[in-house]
C-alpha positions as CSV (number, residue, x, y, z in Angstrom):
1,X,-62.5,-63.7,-29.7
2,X,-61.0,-65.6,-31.8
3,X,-59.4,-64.3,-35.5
4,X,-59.8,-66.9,-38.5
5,X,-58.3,-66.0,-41.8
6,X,-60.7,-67.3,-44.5
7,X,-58.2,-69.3,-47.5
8,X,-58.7,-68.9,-51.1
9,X,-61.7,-71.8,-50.6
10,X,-63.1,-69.3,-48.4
11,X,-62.9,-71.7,-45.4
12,X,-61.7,-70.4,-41.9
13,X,-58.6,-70.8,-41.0
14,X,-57.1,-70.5,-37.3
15,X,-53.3,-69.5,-36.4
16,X,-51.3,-71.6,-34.4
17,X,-51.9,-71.7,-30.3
18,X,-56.3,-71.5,-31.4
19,X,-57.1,-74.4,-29.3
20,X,-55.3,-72.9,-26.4
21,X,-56.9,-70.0,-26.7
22,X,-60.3,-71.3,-26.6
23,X,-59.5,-73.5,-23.6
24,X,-58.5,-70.4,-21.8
25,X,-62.1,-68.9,-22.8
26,X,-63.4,-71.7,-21.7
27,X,-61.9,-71.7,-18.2
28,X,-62.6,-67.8,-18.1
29,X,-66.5,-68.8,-18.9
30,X,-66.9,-72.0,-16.4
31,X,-65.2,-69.5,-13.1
32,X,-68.1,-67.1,-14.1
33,X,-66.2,-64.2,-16.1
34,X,-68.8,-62.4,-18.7
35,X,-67.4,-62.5,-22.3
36,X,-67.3,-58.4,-22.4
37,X,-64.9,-59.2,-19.3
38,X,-63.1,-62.0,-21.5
39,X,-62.8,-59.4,-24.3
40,X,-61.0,-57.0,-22.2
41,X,-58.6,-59.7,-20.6
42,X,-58.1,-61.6,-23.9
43,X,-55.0,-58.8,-25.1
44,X,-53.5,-59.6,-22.3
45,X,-53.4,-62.8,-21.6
46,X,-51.5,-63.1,-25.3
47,X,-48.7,-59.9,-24.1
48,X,-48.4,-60.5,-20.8
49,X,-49.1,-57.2,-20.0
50,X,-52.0,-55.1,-18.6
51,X,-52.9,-51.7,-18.2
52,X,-54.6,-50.8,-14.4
53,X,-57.8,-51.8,-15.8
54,X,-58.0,-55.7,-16.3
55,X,-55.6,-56.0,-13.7
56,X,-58.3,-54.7,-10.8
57,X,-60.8,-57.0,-12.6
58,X,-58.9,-60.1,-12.2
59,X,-58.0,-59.3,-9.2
60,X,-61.4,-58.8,-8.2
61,X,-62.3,-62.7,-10.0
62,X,-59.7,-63.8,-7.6
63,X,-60.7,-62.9,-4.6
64,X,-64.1,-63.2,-5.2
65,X,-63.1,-67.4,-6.1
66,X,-60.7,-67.0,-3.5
67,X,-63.9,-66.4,-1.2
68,X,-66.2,-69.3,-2.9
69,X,-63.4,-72.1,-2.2
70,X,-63.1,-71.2,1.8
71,X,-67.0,-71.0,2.1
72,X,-66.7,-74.6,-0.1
73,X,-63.9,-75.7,1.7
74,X,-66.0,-75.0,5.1
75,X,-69.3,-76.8,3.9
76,X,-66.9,-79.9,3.2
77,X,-65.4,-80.0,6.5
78,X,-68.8,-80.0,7.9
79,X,-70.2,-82.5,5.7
80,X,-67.3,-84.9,6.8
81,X,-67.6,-84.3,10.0
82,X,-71.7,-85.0,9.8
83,X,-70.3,-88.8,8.0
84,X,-67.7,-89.0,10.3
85,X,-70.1,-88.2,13.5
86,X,-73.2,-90.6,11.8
87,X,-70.6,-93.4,11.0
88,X,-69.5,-93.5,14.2
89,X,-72.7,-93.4,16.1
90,X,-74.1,-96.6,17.2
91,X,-77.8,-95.6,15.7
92,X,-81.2,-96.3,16.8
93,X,-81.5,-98.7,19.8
94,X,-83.7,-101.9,18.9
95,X,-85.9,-103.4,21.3
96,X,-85.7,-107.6,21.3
């Protein structure tokens, strides 16, 4: 995914804007994208273009995260309102 061009000591060298690159693989990898999906997306990411294609499959990525972050979002509001109603609660009566 990346392009190195070796220099006469035959070590790798890496143009300009590399790093950024390989943090946007990076990101692509940790959200769960596949890297024949990163492949395809890569030449676009660099035009700013896309054909039909990627486009559908990003959009799909999106709104499939789009769908983990409300079920997330949903599980947190029930786990702070499981602290909320336990903090709040006076607990177990003790006998003296």
């Amino acid at each position: 995914m990346l392009h190195p061009s070796p220099n006469p000591g035959g070590q790798r060298r890496y143009p300009d804007g590399a790093v950024e690159r390989v943090r946007l693989i990076q990101q692509l990898y940790s959200v769960g994208l596949t890297s024949r999906t990163i492949r395809e997306v890569l030449p676009f990411a660099d035009s700013g273009g896309a054909s039909p294609e990627p486009l559908e499959l990003l959009g799909a990525e999106r709104d499939r995260h789009d769908r983990q972050m409300t079920g997330l979002q949903d599980v947190r509001k029930r786990l702070h309102d499981c602290i909320t109603e336990a903090r709040n609660h006076d607990g177990p009566e003790t006998s003296s």
